[in-house]
N, C-alpha and C positions, 0 to 999 in steps of 0.2 A: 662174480667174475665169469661163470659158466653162461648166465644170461647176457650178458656183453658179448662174448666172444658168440655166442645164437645173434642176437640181435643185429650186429658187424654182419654176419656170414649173410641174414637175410636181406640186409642195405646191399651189401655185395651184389648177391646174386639178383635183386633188384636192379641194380644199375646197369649190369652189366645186360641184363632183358631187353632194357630200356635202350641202350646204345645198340644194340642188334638189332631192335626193332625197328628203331629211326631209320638207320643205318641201310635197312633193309626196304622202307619205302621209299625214304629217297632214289634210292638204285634202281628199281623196280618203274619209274619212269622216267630215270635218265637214259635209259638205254632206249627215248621212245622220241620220235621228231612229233613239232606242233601238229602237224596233220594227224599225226596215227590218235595223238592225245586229244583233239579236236573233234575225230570222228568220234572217238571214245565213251568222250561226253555226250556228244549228240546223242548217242545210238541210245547211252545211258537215262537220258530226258524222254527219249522216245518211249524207251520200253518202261517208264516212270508211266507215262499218259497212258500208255495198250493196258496196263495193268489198273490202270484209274478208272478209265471207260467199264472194262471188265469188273470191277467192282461194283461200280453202280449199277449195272444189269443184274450181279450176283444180288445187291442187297434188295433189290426192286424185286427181285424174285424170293425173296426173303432166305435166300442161300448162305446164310450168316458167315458158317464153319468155311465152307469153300472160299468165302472172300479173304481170311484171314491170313491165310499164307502170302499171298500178293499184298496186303500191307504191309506185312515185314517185311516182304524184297523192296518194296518202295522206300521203307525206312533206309533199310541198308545201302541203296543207291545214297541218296538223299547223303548218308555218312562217306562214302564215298568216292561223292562226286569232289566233297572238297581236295582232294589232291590233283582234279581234271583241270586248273585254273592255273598253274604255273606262269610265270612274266613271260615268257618265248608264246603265249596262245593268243593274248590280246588282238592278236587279226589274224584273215589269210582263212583261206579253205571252208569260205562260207558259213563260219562263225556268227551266229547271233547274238554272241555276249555281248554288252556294254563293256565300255569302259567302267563305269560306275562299280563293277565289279571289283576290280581291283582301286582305282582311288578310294571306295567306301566297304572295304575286304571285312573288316568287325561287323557292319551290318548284314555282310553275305554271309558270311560265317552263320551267324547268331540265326539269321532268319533258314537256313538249308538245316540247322542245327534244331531250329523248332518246329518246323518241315517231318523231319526224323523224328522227333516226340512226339510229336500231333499223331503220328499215325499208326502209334502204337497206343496212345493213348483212343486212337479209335478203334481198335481191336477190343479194347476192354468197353467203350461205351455203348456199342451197336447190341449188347447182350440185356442194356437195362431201358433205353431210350425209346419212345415211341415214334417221333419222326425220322427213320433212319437218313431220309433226305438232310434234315435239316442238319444232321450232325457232322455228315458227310461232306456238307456246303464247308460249315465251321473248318472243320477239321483237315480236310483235305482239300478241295479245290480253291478256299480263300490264302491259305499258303503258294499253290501257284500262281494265282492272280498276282498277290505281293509280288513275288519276284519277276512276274514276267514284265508287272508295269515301272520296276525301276531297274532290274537288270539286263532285258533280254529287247533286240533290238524290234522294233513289229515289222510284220510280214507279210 
């Protein structure tokens, strides 16, 4: 009975996490019009590529430790960006999205979601691999390739 009434208490206090947490980002960009949410992203993709470029100068100079902070921010962009796509963004204020974004939302998901893995999974591979180029292609720039050639409009 004592394990029940623990076990209740921790579903409790789980759920209730959970609804605050929701709760909490939804809110966090309802109070934001398409434009501010628009730049947002942008600014977010931008500072995704300044930190990419940066990378591969780091790795070329074989700066390993130094490059690995800025693939975790990249990750964490990457996680996100997904709440930067709301239905009120689809146009307006020089938005480069696709539509394809939201008609095919599972595959943007899934792919900004392996985007995020890949690049933490390159934090761990640049320490054993000998072409650091090649892995860096793999790992990080063939994920933005993917989306830029089915989500992002060209330019």
């Amino acid at each position: 009975m004592i394990l029940l009434k623990q076990i209740m208490k921790v579903i409790k206090t789980f759920i209730i996490t959970l609804i605050f947490s929701l709760s909490f980002s939804i809110s966090s960009y309802a109070n934001q019009t398409a434009e501010e949410i628009i730049k947002g992203r942008k600014a977010m993709f931008k500072e995704n590529y300044q930190n990419a470029k940066k990378i591969s100068i780091l790795l070329k100079s074989k700066k390993i430790e130094e490059a690995k902070p800025l693939m975790k921010k990249i990750s964490n962009n990457y996680k996100k960006l997904l709440d930067y796509f709301p239905e009120n963004t689809k146009e307006g204020f020089k938005t480069e999205a696709l539509p394809t974004i939201w008609e095919n939302s599972d595959e943007f998901v899934t792919l900004m979601q392996k985007a995020s893995y890949d690049m933490i999974e390159l934090t761990k591979a640049i320490n054993t691999v000998e072409d650091l180029r090649a892995v860096q292609k793999k790992l990080m720039w063939s994920n933005c390739s993917a989306c830029h050639n089915k989500f992002r409009a060209e330019h």
